[in-house]
Biopython code that builds the backbone (N, CA, C, O; Angstrom):
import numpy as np
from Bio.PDB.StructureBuilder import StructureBuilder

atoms = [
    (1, "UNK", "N", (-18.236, -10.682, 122.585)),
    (1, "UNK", "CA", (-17.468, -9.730, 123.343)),
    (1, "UNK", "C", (-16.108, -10.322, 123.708)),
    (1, "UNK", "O", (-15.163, -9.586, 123.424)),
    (2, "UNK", "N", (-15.764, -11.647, 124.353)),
    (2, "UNK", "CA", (-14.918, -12.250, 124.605)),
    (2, "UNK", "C", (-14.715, -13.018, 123.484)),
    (2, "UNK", "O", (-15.609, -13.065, 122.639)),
    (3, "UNK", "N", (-13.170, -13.939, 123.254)),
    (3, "UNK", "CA", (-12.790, -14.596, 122.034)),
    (3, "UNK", "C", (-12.509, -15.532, 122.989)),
    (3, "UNK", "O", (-11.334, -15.681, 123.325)),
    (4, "UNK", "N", (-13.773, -16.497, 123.721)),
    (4, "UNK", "CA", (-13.729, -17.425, 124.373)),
    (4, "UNK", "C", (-13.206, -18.903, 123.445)),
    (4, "UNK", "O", (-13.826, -19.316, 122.466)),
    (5, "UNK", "N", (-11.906, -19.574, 124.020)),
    (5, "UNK", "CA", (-12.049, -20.973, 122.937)),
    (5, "UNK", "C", (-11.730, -21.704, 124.384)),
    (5, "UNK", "O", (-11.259, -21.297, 125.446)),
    (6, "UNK", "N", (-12.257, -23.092, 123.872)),
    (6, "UNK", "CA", (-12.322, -24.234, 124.459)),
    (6, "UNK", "C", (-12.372, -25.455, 124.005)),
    (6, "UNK", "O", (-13.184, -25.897, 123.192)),
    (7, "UNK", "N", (-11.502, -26.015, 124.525)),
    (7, "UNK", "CA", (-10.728, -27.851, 123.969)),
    (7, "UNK", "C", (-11.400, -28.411, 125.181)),
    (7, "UNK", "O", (-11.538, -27.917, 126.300)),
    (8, "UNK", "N", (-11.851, -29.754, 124.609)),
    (8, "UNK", "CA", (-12.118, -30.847, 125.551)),
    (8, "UNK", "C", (-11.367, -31.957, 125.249)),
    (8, "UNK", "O", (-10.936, -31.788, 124.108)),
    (9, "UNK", "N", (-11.013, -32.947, 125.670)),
    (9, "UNK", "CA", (-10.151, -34.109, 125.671)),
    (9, "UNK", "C", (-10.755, -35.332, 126.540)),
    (9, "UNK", "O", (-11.419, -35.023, 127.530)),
    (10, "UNK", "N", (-10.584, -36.584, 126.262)),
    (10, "UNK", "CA", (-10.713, -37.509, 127.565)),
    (10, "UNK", "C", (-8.819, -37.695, 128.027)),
    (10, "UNK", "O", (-7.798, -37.827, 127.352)),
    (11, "UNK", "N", (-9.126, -37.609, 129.608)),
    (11, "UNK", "CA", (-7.839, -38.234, 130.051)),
    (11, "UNK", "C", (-8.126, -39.298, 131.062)),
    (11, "UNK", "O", (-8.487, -39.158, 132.231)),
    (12, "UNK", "N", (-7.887, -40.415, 130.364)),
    (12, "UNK", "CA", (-8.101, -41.774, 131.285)),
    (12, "UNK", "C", (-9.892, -41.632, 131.691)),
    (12, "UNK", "O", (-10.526, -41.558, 130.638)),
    (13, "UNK", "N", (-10.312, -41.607, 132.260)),
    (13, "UNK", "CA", (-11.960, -41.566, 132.783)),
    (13, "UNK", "C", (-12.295, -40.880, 133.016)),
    (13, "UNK", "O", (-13.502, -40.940, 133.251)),
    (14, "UNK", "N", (-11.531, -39.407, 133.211)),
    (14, "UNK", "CA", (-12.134, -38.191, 133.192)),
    (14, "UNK", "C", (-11.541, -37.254, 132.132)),
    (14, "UNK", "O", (-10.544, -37.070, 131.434)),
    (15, "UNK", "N", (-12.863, -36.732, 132.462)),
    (15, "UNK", "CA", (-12.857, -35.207, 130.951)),
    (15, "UNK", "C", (-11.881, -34.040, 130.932)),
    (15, "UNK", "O", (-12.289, -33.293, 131.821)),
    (16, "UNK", "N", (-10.983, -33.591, 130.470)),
    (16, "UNK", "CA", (-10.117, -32.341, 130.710)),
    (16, "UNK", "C", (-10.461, -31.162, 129.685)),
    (16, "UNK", "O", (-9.996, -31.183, 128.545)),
    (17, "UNK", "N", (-11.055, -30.428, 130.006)),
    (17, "UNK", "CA", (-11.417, -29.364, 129.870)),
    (17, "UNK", "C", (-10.306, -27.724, 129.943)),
    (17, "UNK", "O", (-10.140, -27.085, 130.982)),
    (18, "UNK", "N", (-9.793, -27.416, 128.806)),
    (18, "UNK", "CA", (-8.853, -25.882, 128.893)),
    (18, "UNK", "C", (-9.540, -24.955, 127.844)),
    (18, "UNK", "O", (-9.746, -25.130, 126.643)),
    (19, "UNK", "N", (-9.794, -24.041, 128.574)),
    (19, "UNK", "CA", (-10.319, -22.689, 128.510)),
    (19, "UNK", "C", (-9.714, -21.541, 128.622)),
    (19, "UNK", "O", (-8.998, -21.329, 129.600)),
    (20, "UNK", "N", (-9.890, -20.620, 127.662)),
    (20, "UNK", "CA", (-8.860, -19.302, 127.387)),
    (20, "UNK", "C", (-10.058, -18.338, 127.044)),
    (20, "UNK", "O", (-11.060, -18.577, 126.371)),
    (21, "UNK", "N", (-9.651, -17.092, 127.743)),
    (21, "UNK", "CA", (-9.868, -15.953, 126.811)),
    (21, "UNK", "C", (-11.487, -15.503, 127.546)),
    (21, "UNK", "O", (-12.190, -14.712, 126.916)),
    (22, "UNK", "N", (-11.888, -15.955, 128.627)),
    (22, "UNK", "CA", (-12.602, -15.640, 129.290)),
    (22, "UNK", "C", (-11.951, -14.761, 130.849)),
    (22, "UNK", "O", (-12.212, -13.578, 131.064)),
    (23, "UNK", "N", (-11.447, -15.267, 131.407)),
    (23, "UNK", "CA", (-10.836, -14.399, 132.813)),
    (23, "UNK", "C", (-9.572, -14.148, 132.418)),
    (23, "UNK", "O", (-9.035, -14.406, 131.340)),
    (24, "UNK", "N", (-9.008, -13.456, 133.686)),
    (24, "UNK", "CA", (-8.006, -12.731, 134.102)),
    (24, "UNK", "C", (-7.449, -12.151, 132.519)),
    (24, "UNK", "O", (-6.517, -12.570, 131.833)),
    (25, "UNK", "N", (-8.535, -10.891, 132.232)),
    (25, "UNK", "CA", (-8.231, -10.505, 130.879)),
    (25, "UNK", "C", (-6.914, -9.485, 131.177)),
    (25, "UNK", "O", (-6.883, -8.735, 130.202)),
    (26, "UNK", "N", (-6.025, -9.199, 131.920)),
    (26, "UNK", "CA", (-5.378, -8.390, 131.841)),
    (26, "UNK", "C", (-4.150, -8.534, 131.765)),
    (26, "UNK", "O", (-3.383, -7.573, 131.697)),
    (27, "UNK", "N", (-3.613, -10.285, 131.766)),
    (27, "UNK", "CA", (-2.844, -11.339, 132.239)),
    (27, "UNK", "C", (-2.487, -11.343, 130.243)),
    (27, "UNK", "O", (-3.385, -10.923, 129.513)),
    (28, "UNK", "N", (-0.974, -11.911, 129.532)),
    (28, "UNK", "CA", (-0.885, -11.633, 128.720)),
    (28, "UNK", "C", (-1.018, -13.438, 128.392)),
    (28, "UNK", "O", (-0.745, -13.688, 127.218)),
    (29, "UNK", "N", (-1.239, -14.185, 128.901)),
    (29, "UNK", "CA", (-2.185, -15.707, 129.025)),
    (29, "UNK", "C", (-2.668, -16.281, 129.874)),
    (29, "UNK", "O", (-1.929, -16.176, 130.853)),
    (30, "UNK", "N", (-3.745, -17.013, 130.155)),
    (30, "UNK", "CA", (-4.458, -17.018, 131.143)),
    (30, "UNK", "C", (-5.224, -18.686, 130.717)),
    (30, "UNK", "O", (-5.742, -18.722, 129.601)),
    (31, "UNK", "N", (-5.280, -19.788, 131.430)),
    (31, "UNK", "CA", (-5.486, -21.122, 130.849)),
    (31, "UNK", "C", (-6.213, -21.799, 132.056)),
    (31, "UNK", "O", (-5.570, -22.092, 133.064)),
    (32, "UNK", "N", (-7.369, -22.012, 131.970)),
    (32, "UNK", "CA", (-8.000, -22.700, 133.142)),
    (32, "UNK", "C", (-8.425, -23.962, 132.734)),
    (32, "UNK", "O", (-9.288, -24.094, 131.866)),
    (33, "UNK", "N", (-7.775, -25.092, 133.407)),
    (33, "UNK", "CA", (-7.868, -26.276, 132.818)),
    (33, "UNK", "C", (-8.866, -27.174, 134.164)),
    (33, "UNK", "O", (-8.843, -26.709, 135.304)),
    (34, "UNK", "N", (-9.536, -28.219, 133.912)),
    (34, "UNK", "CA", (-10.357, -28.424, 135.069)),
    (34, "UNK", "C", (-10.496, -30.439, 134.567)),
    (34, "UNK", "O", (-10.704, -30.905, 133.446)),
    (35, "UNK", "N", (-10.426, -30.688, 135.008)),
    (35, "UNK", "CA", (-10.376, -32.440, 134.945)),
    (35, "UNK", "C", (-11.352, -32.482, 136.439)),
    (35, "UNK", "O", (-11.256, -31.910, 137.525)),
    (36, "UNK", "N", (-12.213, -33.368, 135.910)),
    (36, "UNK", "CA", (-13.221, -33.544, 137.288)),
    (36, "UNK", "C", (-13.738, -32.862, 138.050)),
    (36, "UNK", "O", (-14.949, -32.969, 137.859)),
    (37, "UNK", "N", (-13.613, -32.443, 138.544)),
    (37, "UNK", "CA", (-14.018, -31.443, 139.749)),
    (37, "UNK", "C", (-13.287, -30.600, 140.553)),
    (37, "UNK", "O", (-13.724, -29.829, 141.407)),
    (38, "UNK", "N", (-11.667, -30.876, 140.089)),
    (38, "UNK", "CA", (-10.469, -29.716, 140.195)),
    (38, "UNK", "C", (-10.558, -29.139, 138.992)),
    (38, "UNK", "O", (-10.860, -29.605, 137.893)),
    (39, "UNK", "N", (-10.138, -27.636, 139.480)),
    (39, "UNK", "CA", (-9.382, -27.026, 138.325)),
    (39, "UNK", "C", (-8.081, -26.541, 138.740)),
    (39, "UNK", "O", (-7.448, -26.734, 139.778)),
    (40, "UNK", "N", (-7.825, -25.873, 137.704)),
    (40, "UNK", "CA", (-6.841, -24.926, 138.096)),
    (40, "UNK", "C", (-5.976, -23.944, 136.927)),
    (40, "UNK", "O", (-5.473, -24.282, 135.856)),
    (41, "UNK", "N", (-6.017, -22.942, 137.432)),
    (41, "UNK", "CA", (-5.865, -21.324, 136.754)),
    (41, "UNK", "C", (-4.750, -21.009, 136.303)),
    (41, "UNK", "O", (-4.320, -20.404, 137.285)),
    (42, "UNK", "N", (-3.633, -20.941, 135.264)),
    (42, "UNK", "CA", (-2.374, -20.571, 135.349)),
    (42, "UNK", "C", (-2.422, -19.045, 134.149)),
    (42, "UNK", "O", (-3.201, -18.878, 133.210)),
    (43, "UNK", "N", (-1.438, -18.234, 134.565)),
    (43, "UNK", "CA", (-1.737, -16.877, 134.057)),
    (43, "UNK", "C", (0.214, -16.881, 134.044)),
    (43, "UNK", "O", (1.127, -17.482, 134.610)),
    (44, "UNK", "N", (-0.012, -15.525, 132.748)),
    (44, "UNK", "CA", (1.428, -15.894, 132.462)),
    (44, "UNK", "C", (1.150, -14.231, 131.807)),
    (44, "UNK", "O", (0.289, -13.813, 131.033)),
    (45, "UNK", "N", (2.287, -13.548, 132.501)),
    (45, "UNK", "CA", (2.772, -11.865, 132.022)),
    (45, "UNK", "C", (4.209, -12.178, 132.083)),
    (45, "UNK", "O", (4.888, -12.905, 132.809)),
    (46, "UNK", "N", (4.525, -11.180, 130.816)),
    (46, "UNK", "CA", (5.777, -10.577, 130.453)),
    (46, "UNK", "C", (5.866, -9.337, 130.337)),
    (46, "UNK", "O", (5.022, -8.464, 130.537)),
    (47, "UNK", "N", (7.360, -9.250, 129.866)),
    (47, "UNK", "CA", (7.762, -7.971, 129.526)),
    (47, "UNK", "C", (7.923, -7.428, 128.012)),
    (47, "UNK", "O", (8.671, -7.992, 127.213)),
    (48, "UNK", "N", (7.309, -6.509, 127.748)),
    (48, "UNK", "CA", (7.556, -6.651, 126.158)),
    (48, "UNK", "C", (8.932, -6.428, 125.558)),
    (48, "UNK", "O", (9.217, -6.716, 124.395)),
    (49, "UNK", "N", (9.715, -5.921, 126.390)),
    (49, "UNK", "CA", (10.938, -6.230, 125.789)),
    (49, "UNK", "C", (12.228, -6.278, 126.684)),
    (49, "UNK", "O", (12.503, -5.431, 127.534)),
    (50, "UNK", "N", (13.133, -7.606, 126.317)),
    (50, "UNK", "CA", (14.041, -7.541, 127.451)),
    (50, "UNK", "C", (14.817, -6.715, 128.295)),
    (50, "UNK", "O", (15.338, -5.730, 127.772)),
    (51, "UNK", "N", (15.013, -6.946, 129.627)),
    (51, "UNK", "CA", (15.849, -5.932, 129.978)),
    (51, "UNK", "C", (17.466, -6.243, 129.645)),
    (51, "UNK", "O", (17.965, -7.356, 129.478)),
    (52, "UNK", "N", (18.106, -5.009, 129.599)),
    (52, "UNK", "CA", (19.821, -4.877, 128.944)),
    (52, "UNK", "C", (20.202, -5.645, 130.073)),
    (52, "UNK", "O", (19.575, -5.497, 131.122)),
    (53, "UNK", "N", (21.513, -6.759, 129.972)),
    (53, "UNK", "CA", (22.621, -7.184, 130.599)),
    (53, "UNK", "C", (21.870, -8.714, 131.559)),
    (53, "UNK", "O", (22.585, -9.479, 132.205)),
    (54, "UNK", "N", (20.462, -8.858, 131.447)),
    (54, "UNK", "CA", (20.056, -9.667, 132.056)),
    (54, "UNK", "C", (20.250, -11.321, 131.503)),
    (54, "UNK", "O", (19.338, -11.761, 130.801)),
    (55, "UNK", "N", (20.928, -11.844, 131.683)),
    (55, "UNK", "CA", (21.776, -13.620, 131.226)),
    (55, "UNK", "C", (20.522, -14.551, 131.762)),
    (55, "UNK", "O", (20.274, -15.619, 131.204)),
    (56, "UNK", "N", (19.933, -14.188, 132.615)),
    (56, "UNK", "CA", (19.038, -15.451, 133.116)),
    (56, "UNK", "C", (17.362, -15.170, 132.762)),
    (56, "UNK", "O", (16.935, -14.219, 132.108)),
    (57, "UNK", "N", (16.534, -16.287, 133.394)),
    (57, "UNK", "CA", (15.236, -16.004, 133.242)),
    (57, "UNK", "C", (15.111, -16.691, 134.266)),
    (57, "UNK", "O", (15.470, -17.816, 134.615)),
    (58, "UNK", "N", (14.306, -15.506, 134.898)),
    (58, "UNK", "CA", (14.151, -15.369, 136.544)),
    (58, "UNK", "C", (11.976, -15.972, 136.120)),
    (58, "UNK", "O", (11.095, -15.293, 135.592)),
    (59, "UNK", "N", (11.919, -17.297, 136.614)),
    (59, "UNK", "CA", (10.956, -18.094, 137.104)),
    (59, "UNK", "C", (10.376, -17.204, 138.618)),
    (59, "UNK", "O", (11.130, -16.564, 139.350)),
    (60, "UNK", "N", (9.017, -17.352, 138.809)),
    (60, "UNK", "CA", (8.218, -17.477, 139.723)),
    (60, "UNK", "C", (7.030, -18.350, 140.393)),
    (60, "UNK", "O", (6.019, -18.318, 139.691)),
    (61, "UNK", "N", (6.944, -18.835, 141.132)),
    (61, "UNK", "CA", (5.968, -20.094, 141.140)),
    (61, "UNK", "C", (5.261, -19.387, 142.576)),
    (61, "UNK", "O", (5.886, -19.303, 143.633)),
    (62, "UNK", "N", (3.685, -18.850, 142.371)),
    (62, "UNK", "CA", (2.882, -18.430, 143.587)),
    (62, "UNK", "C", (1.843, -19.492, 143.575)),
    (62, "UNK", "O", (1.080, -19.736, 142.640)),
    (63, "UNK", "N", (1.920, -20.260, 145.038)),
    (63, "UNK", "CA", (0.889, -21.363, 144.813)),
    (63, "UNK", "C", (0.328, -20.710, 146.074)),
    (63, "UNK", "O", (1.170, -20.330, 146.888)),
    (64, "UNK", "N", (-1.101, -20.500, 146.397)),
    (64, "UNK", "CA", (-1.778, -20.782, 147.604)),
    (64, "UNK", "C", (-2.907, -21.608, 147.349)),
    (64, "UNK", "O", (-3.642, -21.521, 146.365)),
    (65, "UNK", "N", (-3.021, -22.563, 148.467)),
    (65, "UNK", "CA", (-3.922, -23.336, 148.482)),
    (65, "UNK", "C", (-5.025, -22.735, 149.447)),
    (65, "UNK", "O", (-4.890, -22.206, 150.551)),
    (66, "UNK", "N", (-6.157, -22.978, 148.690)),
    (66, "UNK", "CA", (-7.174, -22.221, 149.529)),
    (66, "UNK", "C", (-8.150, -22.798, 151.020)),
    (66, "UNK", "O", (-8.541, -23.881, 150.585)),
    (67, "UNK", "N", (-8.514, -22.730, 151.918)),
    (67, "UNK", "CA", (-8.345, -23.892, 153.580)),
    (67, "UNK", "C", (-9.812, -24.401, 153.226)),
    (67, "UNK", "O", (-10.206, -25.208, 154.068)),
    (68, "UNK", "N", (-10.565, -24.193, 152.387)),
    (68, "UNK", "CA", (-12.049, -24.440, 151.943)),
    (68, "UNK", "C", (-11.952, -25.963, 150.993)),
    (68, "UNK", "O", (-12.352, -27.121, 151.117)),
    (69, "UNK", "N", (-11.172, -25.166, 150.010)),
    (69, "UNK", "CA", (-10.755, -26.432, 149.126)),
    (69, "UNK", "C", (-10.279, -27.719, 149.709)),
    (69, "UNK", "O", (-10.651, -28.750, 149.148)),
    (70, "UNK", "N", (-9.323, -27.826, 151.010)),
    (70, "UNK", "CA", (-8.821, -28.995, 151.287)),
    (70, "UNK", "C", (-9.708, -29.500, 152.480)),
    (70, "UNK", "O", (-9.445, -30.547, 153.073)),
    (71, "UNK", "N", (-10.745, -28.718, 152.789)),
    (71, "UNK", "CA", (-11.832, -29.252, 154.100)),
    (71, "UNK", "C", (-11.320, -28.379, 155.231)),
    (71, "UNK", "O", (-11.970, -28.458, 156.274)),
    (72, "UNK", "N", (-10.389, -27.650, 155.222)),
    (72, "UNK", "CA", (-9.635, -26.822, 156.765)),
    (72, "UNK", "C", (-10.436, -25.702, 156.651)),
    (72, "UNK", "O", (-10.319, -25.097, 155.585)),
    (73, "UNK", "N", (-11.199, -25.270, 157.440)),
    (73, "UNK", "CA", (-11.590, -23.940, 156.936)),
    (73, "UNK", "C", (-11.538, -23.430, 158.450)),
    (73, "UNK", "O", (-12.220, -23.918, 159.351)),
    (74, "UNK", "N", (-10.338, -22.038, 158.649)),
    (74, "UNK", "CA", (-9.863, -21.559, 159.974)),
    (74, "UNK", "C", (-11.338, -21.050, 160.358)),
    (74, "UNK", "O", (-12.312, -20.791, 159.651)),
    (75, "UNK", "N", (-11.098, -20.996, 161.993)),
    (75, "UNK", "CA", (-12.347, -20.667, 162.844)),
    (75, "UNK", "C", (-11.682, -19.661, 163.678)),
    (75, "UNK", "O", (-11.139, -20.212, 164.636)),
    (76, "UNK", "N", (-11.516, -18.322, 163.668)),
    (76, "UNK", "CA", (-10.846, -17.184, 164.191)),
    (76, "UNK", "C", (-12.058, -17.263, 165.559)),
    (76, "UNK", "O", (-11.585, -17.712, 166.603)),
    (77, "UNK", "N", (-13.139, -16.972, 165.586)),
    (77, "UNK", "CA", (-13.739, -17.092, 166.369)),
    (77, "UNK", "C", (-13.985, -18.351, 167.758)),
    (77, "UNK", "O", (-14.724, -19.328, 167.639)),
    (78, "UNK", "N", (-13.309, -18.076, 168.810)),
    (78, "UNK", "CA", (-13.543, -19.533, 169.845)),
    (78, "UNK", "C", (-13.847, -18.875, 171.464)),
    (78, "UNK", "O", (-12.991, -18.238, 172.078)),
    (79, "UNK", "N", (-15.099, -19.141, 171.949)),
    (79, "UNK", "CA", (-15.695, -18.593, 172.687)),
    (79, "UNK", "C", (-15.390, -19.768, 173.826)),
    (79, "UNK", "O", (-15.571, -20.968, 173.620)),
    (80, "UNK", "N", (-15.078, -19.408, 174.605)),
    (80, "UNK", "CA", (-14.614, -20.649, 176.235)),
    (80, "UNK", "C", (-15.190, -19.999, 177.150)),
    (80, "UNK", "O", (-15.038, -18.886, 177.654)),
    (81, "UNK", "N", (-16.388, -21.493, 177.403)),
    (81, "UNK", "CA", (-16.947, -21.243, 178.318)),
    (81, "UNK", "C", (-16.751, -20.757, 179.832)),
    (81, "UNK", "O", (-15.870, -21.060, 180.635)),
    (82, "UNK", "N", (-18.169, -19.666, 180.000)),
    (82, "UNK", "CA", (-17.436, -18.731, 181.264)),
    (82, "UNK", "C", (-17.531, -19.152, 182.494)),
    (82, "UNK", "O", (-18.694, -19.554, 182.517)),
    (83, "UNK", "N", (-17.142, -19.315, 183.422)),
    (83, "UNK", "CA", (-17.450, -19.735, 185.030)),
    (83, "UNK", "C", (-18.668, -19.406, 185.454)),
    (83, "UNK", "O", (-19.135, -18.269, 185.388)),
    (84, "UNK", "N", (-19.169, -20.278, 185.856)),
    (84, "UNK", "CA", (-20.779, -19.566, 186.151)),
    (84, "UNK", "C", (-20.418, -19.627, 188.269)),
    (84, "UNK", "O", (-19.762, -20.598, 188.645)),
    (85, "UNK", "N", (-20.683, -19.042, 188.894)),
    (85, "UNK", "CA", (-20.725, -18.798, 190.190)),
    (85, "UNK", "C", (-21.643, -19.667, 191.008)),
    (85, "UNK", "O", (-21.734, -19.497, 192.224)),
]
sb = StructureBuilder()
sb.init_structure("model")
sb.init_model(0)
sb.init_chain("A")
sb.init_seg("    ")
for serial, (resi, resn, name, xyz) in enumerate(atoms, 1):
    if name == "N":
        sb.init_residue(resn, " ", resi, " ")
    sb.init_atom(name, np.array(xyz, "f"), 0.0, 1.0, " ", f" {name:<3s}", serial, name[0])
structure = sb.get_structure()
């Protein structure tokens, strides 16, 4: 169903692993590369055809880091204790 391919490599002592053609099928490339126990996802859309009078190529870079991944994980909830009488 999918035209899943996948490369493995060694880099230095760990394994690097890039994978295509499984997610973000709607993305016009999509490359999930994972070394150890990180990964990480890069997806790439265009336009199929340039726009008139445009001289540059306008870059975008969306990074969020997720508060789970780095050990922060927000606590919206904080209950302070009530006065007891």
């Amino acid at each position: 169903m999918f035209n899943v391919t996948t490369k493995t490599m060694e880099w230095g002592d760990e394994t690097l692993t890039l994978e295509t053609g499984k997610v973000a099928r709607q993305a016009d490339g999509t490359v999930i590369a994972t070394l150890g126990e990180t990964s990480v996802m890069a997806n790439v859309t265009f336009a199929k055809a340039p726009k008139p009078g445009q001289d540059f190529f306008p870059l975008t870079v969306h990074y969020q880091e997720k508060f789970s991944a780095a050990g922060r994980i927000p606590c919206l909830l904080y209950t302070s204790p009530s006065p007891r009488d």
